[in-house]
BABAGU-512423 format. One line per 3 residues: for each residue z, x, y of C-alpha. Coordinates in steps of 0.05 Angstrom, whole numbers. Each point is the difference from the previous one (the first is absolute). Example, Ala and Ser with C-alpha at 12.3 -4.5 7.8 and 13.67 -1.06 7.14 Angstrom:
<recs>
156,246,-90 | -13,27,69
</recs>
This chain:
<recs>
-1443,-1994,-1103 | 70,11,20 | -12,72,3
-57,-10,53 | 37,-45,44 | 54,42,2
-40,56,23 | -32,-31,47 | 69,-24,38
13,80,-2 | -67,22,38 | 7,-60,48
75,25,16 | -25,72,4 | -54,-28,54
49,-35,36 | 45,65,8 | -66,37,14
-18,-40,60 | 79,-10,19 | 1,79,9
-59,4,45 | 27,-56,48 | 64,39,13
17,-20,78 | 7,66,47 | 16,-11,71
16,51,63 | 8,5,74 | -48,39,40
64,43,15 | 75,-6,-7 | 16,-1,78
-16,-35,47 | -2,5,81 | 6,-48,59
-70,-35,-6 | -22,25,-63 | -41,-50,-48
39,-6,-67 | -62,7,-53 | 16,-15,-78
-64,21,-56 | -1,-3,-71 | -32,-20,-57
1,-72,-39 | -32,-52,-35 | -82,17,12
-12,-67,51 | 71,-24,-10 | 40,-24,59
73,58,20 | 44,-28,38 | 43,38,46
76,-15,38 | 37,46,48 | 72,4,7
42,26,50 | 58,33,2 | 39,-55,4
-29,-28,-63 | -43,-51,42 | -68,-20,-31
-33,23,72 | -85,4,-26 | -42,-34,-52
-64,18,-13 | -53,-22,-60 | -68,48,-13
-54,3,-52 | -12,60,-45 | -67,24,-10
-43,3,-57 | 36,69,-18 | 70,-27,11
10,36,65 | 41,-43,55 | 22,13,73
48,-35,38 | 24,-3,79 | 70,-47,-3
24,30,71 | -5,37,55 | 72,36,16
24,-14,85 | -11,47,54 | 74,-9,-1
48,-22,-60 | 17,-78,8 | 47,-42,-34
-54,-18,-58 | -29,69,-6 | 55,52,15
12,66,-24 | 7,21,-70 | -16,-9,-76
-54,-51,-14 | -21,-32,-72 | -61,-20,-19
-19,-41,-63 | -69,0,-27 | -19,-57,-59
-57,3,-34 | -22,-82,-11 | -44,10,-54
46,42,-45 | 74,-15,30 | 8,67,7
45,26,67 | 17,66,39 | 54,13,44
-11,60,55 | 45,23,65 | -33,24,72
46,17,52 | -5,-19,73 | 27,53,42
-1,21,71 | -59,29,20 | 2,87,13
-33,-5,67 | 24,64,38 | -13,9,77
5,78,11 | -26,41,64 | 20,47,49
5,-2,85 | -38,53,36 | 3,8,75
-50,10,53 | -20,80,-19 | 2,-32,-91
63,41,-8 | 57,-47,-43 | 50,-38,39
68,8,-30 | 52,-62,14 | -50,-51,22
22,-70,-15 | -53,-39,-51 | 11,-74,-12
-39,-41,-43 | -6,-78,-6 | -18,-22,-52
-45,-56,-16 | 58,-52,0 | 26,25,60
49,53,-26 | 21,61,36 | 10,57,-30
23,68,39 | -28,80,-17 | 32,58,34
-65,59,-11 | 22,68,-25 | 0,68,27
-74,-4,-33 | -13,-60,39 | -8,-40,-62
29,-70,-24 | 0,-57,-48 | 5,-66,-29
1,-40,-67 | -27,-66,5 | -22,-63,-37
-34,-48,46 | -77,-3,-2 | -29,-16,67
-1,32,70 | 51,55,25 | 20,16,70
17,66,13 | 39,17,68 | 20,75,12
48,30,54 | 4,71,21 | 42,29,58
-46,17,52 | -57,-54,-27 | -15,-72,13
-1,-36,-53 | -57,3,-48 | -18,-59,-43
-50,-13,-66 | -10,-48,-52 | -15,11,-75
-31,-48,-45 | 28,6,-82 | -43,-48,-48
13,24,-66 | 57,39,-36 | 23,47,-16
-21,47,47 | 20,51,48 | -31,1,72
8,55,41 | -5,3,81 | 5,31,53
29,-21,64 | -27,38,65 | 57,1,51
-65,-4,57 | 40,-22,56 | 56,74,25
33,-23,65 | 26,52,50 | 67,-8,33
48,30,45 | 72,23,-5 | 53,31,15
3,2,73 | 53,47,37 | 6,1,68
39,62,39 | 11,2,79 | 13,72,25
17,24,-81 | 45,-69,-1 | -10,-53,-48
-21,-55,47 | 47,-53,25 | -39,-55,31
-10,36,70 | -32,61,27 | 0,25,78
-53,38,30 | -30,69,-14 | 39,0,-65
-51,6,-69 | -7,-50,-46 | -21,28,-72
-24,-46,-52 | -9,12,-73 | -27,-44,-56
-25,8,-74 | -67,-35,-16 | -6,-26,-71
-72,-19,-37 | -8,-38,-76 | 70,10,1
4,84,16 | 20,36,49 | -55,32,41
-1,55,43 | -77,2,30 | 4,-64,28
-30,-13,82 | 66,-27,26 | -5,-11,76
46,-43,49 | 4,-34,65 | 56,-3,47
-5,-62,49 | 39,-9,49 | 24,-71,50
-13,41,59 | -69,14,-26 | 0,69,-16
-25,12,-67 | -15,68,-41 | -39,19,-69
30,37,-58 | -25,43,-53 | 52,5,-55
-1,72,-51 | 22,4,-58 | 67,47,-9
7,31,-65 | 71,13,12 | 20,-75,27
-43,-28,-66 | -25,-51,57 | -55,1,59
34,14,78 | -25,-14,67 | 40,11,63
-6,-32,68 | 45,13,67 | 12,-57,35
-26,7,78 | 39,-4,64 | -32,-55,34
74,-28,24 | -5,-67,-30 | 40,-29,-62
-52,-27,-46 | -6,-21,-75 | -46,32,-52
-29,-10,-63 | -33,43,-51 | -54,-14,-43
-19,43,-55 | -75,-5,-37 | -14,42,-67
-71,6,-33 | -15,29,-64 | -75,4,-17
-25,-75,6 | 75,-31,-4 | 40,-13,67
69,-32,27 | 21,-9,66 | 76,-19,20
51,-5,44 | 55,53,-22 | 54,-54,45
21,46,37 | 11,-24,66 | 30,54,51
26,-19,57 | -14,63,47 | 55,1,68
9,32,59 | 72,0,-19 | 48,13,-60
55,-47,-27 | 46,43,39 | -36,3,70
-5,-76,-8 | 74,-10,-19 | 13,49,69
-42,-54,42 | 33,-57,-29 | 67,25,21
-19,13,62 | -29,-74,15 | 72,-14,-28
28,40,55 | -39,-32,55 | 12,-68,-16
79,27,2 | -13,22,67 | -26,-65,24
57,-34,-17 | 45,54,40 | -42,-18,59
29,-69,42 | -69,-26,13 | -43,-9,-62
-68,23,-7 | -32,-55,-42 | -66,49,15
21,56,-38 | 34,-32,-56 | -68,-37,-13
-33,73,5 | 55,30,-42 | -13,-52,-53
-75,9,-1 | 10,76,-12 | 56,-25,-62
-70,-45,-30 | -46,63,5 | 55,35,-42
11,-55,-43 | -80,-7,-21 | 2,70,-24
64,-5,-37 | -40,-57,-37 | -63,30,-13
44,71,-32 | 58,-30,-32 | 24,-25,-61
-31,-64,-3 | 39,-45,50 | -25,-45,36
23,4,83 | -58,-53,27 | 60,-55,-1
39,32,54 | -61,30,43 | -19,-71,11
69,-20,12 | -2,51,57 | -62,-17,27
29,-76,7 | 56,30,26 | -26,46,50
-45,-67,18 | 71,-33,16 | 28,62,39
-66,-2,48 | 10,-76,1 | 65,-2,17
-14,47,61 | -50,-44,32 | 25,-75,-15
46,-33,43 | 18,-47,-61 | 48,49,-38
33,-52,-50 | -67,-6,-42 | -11,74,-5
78,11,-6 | -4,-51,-61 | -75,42,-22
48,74,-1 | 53,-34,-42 | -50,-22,-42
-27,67,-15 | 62,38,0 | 22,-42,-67
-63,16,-25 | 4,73,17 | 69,0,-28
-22,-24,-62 | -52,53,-2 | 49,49,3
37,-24,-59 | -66,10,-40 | -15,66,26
64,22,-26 | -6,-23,-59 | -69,29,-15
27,69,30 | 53,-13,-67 | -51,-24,-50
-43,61,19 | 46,53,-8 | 24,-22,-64
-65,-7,-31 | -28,65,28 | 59,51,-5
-49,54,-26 | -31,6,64 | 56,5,42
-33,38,68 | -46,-56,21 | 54,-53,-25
43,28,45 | -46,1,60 | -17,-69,-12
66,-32,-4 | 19,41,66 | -69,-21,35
27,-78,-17 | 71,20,24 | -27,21,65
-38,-66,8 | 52,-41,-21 | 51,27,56
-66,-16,54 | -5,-65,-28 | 75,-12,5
4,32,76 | -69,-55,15 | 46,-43,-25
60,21,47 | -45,6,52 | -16,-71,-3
75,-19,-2 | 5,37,66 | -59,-27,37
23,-74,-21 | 76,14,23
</recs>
């Protein structure tokens, strides 16, 4: 009897081990890395209709998931704790992750590792122009989509590229010299992957440059006089290259109303397209500007080069002759025992003429200020000879002889500032500073002039 019992403990342990050996708990992810976005997924195999339950950890050690599923009749379990960020977060970040599986029916556990990584999302692509050739040098920037910038330089291929990990929408922006700017977006929903573009650089501008201006084989200094050539050259660039079958034409227009066309060739040996025009005699002091237009196939610009020549009757040095010789005259009239209020107003209005032209060619200053003083004064001159009240026009002179004085002071000191700042050009620097010199000394005999008429 003892015998029997005993065996029977024996095959009930050998059962037991039996079924213990065919319950053995297996568990594993659906893979060992895991992207931005990517559904964590845990199978195995377990109790047949017993409960597995399931915890995530994080790198931190933090119990982050918990999830509880049924096996099937065969044992076989799947389980969906989490779903890893678009972008890592304080709970879910980067790194090593354990997962413990537990059988309920047996107490049996597993322990497995995933790893949440960045996602291998890379953006590569290459800029072509207008004509599909490569553009080398063209800036790409990318935003990402949290807003982050990053910055491509292309290659001599015309080719670039970025490593990102962000899932969502991409702005692409791309810069060429000679092109607008193009723009694109790109849409990444999984990873890893590898999208490849192409940016079309659609939008070549065409520019001018380079503008030279000679009068009479001189480079140009602000003035021309009559019957003396002006020759202009430019360069004309297109998608950022120098082009030499370009329709370049131009327009001189002129404030006394003459105007002229010009057809501009290119010259081979200048590297740059010419056109010449000589100025006609028409024996009026005028101002002209040049406007240039270049056209290549459906592209066009049209601008003003800023040149604006002043075309006289009369060089610096002519004018400089005249101005002494009003000097001289107003001398004279001081010599003489009557005064001829008369022809110091006339030799004053001849000193304005002068004057306006010495504005409109020189170096930027600014003689309005004392024309008007010597209109007022002239005013006071004709007043003077026709009122029998001289105390109020007396009092008016004085007035404007402080005034004129004062403007005197100034004019010297801009003849000073001017030379000092333009040394380089010493010729019309000269010619200015003795054109003011020679007004000064007829302000200064007005002035004396006055002094006499009131003694």
């Amino acid at each position: 009897m003892i015998k029997q019992t005993a065996l029977f403990a024996l095959i009930i342990i050998l059962l037991m081990a039996l079924v213990a050996s065919a319950q053995t708990l297996t568990a594993s992810p659906s893979r060992n890395v895991y992207q931005p976005n990517e559904l964590l997924v845990v199978r195995g195999k377990a109790t047949p209709g017993g409960l597995v339950t399931i915890i995530v950890y994080n790198p931190n050690s933090s119990m982050v998931a918990v999830d509880q599923v049924k096996a099937d009749y065969n044992g076989l379990f799947e389980s969906t704790p989490l779903r890893f960020p678009p972008q890592p977060t304080p709970t879910l970040p980067y790194g090593d992750y354990l997962i413990t599986v537990k059988d309920v029916a047996s107490g049996e556990e597993a322990s497995i590792k995933v790893v949440f990584a960045r996602a291998a999302i890379v953006i590569k692509g290459v800029v072509v122009g207008y004509d599909g050739g490569p553009l080398a040098n063209a800036t790409v920037t990318l935003i990402t989509p949290s807003n982050a910038t990053r910055v491509s330089v292309t290659k001599s291929d015309g080719s670039f590229m970025f490593e990102e990990s962000e899932l969502g929408t991409y702005t692409i922006l791309a810069k060429a010299p000679g092109y607008d700017e193009e723009k694109m977006s790109l849409s990444i929903d999984y990873a890893p992957t590898t999208a490849s573009i192409v940016v079309s650089m659609s939008k070549p501008r065409i520019w001018i440059e380079n503008y030279v201006l000679m009068v009479d084989n001189k480079l140009f200094a602000g003035y021309a006089r009559e019957g003396e050539e002006l020759r202009a050259s430019l360069q004309v660039y297109f998608a950022g290259k120098l082009i030499v079958n370009a329709m370049v034409t131009g327009k001189i227009s002129c404030t006394s109303g003459d105007e002229a066309n010009l057809t501009f060739i290119y010259d081979r040996s200048l590297g740059a397209y010419t056109a010449s025009y000589k100025v006609p005699i028409i024996g009026q002091d005028r101002t002209c500007k040049l406007t240039v237009e270049a056209s290549y196939g459906s592209f066009r610009q049209s601008v003003e080069t800023g040149f604006n020549v002043f075309v006289s009757t009369m060089n610096l040095q002519e004018k400089i002759m005249v101005l002494d010789e009003k000097v001289r005259q107003l001398e004279a009239s001081l010599n003489k025992t009557a005064v001829d209020i008369t022809s110091i107003e006339k030799t004053i209005a001849e000193m304005q003429k002068i004057l306006a032209t010495l504005n409109n060619t020189q170096l930027g200053l600014d003689l309005r200020a004392i024309n008007e003083t010597l209109n007022t004064l002239r005013k006071s001159l004709s007043e003077y000879a026709t009122r029998d009240d001289l105390s109020s026009v007396q009092a008016q002179l004085s007035a404007q002889i402080s005034q004129l004085q004062e403007q005197v002071t100034l004019l010297q000191q801009a003849v000073l500032t001017i030379t000092q700042k333009q040394q380089g050009n010493a010729l019309p620097i000269l010619s200015l500073g003795i054109s003011i010199v020679a007004v000064i000394i007829a302000l200064l005999s007005i002035i004396y002039i006055y002094r006499k008429i009131a003694v």
